[in-house]
N, C-alpha and C positions, 0 to 999 in steps of 0.2 A: 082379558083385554085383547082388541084386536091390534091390528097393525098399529102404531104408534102415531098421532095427530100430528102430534108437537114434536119430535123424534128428536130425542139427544145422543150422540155417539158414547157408548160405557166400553167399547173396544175392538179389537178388531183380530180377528182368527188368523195365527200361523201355520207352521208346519204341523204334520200329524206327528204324534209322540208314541213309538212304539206301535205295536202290531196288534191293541185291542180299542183304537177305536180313540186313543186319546188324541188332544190337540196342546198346540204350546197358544196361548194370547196373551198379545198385548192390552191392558188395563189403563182407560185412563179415568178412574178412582185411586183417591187418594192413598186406599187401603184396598192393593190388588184384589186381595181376598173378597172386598166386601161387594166382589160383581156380581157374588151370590143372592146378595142380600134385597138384590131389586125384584124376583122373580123372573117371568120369562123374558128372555129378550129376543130382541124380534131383526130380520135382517129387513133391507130394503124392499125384499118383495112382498117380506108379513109374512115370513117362517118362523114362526114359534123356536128359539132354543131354552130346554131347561136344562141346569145345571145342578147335574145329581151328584159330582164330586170336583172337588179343585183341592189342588196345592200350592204351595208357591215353587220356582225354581228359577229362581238366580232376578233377572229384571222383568221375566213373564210368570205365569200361574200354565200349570198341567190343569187341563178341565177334561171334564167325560160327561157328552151331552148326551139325554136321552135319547136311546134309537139311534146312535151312532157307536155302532158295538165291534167293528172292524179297523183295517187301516186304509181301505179304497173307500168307506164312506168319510172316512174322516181327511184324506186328500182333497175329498170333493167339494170341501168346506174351505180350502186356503184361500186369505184373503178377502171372506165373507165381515161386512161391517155386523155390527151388533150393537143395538139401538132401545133407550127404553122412553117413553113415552115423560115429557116435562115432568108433570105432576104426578111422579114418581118418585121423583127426589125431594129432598125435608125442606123446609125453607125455618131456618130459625128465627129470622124478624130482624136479623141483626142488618143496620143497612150498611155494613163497611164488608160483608159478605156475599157473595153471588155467583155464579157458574158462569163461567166463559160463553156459554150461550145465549146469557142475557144481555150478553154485551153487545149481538150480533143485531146489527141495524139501527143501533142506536148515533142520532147528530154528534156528531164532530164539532166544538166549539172552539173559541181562542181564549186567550184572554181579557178579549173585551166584552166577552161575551156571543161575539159573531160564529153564524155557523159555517163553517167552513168545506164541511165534508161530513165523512158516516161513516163508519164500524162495518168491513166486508167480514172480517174472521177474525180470529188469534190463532197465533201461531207462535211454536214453538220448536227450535233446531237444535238445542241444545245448551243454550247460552242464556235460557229467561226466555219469557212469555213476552210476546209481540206482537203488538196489533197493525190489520191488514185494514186501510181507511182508502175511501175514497178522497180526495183534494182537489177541488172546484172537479174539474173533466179526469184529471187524470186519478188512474186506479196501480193498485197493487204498491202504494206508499208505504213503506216501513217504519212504525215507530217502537222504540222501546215501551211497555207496561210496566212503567216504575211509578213510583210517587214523585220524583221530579218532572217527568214528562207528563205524565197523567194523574194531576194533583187532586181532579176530581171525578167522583163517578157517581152518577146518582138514575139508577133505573127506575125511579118512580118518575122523577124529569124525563128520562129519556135522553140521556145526552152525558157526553164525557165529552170532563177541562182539558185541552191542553194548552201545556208552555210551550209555544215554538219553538224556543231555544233550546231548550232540555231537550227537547224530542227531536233536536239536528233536521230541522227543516228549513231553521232560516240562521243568518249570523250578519252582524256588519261587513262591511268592506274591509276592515282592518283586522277580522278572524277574530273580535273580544270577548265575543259571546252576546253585544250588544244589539236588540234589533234597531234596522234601520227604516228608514221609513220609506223605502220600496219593496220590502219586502215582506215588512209583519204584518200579517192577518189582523183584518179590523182596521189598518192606519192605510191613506192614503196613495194611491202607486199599487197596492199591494196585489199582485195577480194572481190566484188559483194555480194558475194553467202552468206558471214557472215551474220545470224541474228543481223539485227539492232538492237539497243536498246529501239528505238521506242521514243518518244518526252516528254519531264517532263511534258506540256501543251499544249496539241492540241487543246486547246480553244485559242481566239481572233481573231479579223477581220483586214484582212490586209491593 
């Protein structure tokens, strides 16, 4: 395979580890280990890395990538992405399954059905997965990826539900959790462009 089409990120190269060449990375598969399992993976400029050994060690994996046999070639790697191409990864059929990737540019709805905005990323700081949405003009929106805020996802639509309120974008005047009708998506008044309020907890896993 050459450089990756579809390029999905499987991790991203630390510090070197010891003085033959090893590196520490971080893994974002579900089973550190299993970074192996993709064959080669590729950095952003289409550098081939294979992985002829790894272990685990502590919240990273020790990896020893071919032709990286010292500790100044393996310096020369920090920081480097590692990338494997989409249709490298299994897709089991199941539709309540799918990779953070799929999620990326998919419509923003409400619950009226109205689209409101679109999926910039997912992100994650430590507290639960959170998605990064456009909203009418404004960018870099924060919502939680739970099942109350995002009760639906459906990548064959193209588009994920959300609850305004669950997702702390909008509330009444009286703090009840109630939307009102200046400010929910889909009802009358309702403006994009408003500063959301932003979510009481953008931690948990959906």
């Amino acid at each position: 395979m050459s450089k990756p089409k579809n390029p999905i990120q499987m991790a991203v190269i630390g510090a070197a580890h010891g003085i033959k060449g090893e590196l520490r990375v971080k893994t974002f598969t579900g089973d550190p280990l299993a970074l192996a399992d993709y064959g080669p993976l590729y950095s952003k400029d289409g550098r081939a890395f294979e992985i002829i050994d790894i272990r685990p060690a502590g919240n990273v994996v020790v990896v020893r990538f071919k032709g990286v046999n010292d500790r100044n070639a393996a310096e020369a790697l920090t920081n480097v992405e590692l990338f494997v191409d989409r249709s490298a990864l299994p897709d089991d059929g199941d539709e309540d399954e799918f990779y953070h990737a799929d999620l990326m540019g998919l419509a923003v709805k409400d619950d009226t059905g109205a689209t409101i905005g679109k999926v910039v990323s997912v992100q994650n700081f430590g507290g639960g997965d959170i998605l990064d949405i456009t909203l009418g003009s404004r960018k870099g929106v924060l919502i939680p990826f739970t099942q109350a805020a995002v009760p639906e996802v459906s990548i064959v639509g193209g588009f994920v539900r959300i609850d305004p309120v669950a997702a702390g974008l909008v509330e009444d005047e009286d703090g009840d959790g109630e939307l009102d009708s200046e400010t929910a998506p889909g009802r009358d008044g309702f403006d994009p462009k408003r500063r959301p309020r932003g979510p009481r907890d953008a931690g948990g896993n959906r």
